[in-house]
C-alpha positions, -999 to 999 in steps of 0.1 A, spaced: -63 -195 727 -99 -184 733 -110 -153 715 -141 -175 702 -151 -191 742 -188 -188 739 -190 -184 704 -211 -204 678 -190 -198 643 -209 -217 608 -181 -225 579 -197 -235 544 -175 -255 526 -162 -265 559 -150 -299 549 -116 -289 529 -97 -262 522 -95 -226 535 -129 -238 552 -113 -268 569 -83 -249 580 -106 -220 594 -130 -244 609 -99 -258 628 -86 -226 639 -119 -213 656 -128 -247 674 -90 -248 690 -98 -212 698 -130 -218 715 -153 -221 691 -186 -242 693 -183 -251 653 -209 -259 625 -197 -268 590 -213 -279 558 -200 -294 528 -212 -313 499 -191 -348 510 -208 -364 533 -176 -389 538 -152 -358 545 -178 -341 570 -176 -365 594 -144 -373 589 -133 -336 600 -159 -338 624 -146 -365 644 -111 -352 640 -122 -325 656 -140 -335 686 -165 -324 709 -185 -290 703 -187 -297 663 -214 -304 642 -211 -315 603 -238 -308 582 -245 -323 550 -260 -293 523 -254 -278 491 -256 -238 491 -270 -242 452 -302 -256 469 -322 -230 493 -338 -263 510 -306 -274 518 -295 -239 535 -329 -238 556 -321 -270 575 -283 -262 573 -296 -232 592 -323 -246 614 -298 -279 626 -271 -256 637 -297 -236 657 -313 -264 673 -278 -278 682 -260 -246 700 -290 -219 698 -278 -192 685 -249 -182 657 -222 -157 660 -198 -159 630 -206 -167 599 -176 -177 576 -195 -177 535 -172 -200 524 -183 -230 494 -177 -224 463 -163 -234 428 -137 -224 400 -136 -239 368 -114 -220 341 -121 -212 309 -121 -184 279 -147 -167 267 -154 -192 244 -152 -216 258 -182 -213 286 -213 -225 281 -250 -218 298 -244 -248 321 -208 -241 331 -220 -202 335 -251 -209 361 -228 -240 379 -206 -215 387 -232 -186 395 -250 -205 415 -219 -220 438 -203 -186 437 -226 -161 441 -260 -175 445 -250 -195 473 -232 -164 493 -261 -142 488 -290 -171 501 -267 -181 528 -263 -144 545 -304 -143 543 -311 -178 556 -287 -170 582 -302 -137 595 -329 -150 620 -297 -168 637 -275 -140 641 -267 -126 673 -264 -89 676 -226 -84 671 -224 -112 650 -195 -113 619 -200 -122 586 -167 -131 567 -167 -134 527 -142 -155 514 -131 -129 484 -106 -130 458 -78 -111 440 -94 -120 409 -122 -93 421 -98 -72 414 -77 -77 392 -73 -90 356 -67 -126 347 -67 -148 317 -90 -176 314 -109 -167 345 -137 -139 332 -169 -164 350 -148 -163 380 -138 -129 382 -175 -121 374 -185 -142 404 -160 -128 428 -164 -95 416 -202 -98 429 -196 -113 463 -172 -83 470 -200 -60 459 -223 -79 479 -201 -81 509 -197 -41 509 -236 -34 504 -242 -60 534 -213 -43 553 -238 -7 554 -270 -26 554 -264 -47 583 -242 -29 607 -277 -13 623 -280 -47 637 -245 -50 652 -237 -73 623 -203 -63 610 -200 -74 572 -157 -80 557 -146 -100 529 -109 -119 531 -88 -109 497 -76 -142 489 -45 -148 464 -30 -180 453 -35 -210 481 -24 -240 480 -59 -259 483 -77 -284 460 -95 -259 446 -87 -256 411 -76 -295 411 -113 -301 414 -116 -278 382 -113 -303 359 -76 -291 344 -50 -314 334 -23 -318 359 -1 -301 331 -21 -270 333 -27 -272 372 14 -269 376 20 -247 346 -4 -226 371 12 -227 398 44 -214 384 28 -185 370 7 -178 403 40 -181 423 66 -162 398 36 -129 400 36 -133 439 63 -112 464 70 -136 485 74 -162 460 52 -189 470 14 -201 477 -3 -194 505 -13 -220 528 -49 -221 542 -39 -219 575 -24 -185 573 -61 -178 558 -78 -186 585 -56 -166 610 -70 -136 590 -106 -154 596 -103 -155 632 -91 -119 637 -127 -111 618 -145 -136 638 -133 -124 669 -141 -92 693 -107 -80 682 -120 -66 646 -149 -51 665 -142 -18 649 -137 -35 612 -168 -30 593 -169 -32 554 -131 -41 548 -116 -62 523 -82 -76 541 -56 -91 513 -46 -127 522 -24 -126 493 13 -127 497 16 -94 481 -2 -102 446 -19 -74 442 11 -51 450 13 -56 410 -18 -43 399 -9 -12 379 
């Protein structure tokens, strides 16, 4: 229960979620922990649930200010970083027609602008041998109604994530993105969709999967900490399906 001793691991979005769960996983595994959310309220909450060795950080990955002090506080605090878990973001669906300019850079900016400024206001931080986990998506890869700004978005942080993988690894820093299918998380609640649509979702998302059910964010975050931890030290530029088997259907 301490593959992360020593270790200083950063979760955006860390305040629900996938980032909450993986937040909890590498403080119980050692972890000194840093997480950032938009919520004030819910940082601290988590934080205190938490305990000692955990700082909360209130920023918003859409504003570059916000990263740079995110950045800077976590330094100051432990003085140094070792994982880096790009987390926050956003999904809001929609056809084609349906998107407009403001819903398209809302999401471009929580998705994909905010991974990409986040890996490069992280970079002074990062120790040699530090790991950088994208949270990725089967919709990267696969074909989806009603979900062409999201794909898009998730479809670039994969690209991003491989690109990193090669450009960073002369520093030590191994670069791996997490393949994430259907999770049970407030996610797409926050969308916006009637809670007609939301469960109409969920049986669709569950009758495509294998095993016949969401995935919970815990089991996530066990993929996380395998990333985060010495154990992966020879996994550089992998994308590792969290996904119950979803895209076993890809054709």
């Amino acid at each position: 229960m301490s593959s992360l001793a020593g270790k200083v691991a950063l979760v955006t979005g860390g305040n629900s979620g996938i980032g909450l769960a993986t937040a909890r996983e590498f403080h119980a595994n050692g972890a000194k922990v840093v997480i950032s959310g938009r919520d004030p309220e819910t940082l601290e909450r988590v934080a205190r649930q938490l305990g000692s060795n955990v700082l909360a950080v209130h920023a918003d990955v859409t504003r570059l200010n916000d990263i740079d002090q995110l950045m800077a506080r976590a330094y100051e605090t432990f003085g140094k970083l070792d994982v880096l878990f790009v987390n926050a973001g956003i999904f809001k669906g929609a056809s084609l027609e349906e998107v407009d300019e403001a819903a398209f850079d809302e999401m471009l900016n929580a998705n994909f602008k905010g991974a990409y400024f986040t890996v490069q206001k992280a970079l002074p931080f990062l120790n040699e041998s530090a790991s950088i986990i994208f949270n990725g998506s089967v919709n990267a890869l696969t074909g989806i109604a009603n979900s062409s700004l999201y794909t898009a978005n998730k479809g670039a942080v994969h690209g991003l994530a491989r690109a990193l993988a090669a450009e960073l690894i002369g520093r030590g820093i191994r670069v791996n993105t997490i393949t994430i299918g259907p999770t049970s998380t407030q996610l797409l609640t926050r969308s916006g969709s009637s809670q007609a649509i939301l469960d109409a979702q969920d049986v669709a998302r569950i009758s495509r999967s294998p095993v016949k059910r969401l995935g919970r964010p815990e089991e996530v975050a066990k993929v996380a900490l395998f990333l985060a931890s010495d154990d992966s030290s020879f996994v550089v530029g992998a994308e590792i399906a969290a996904d119950g088997g979803w895209l076993l259907n890809i054709i």
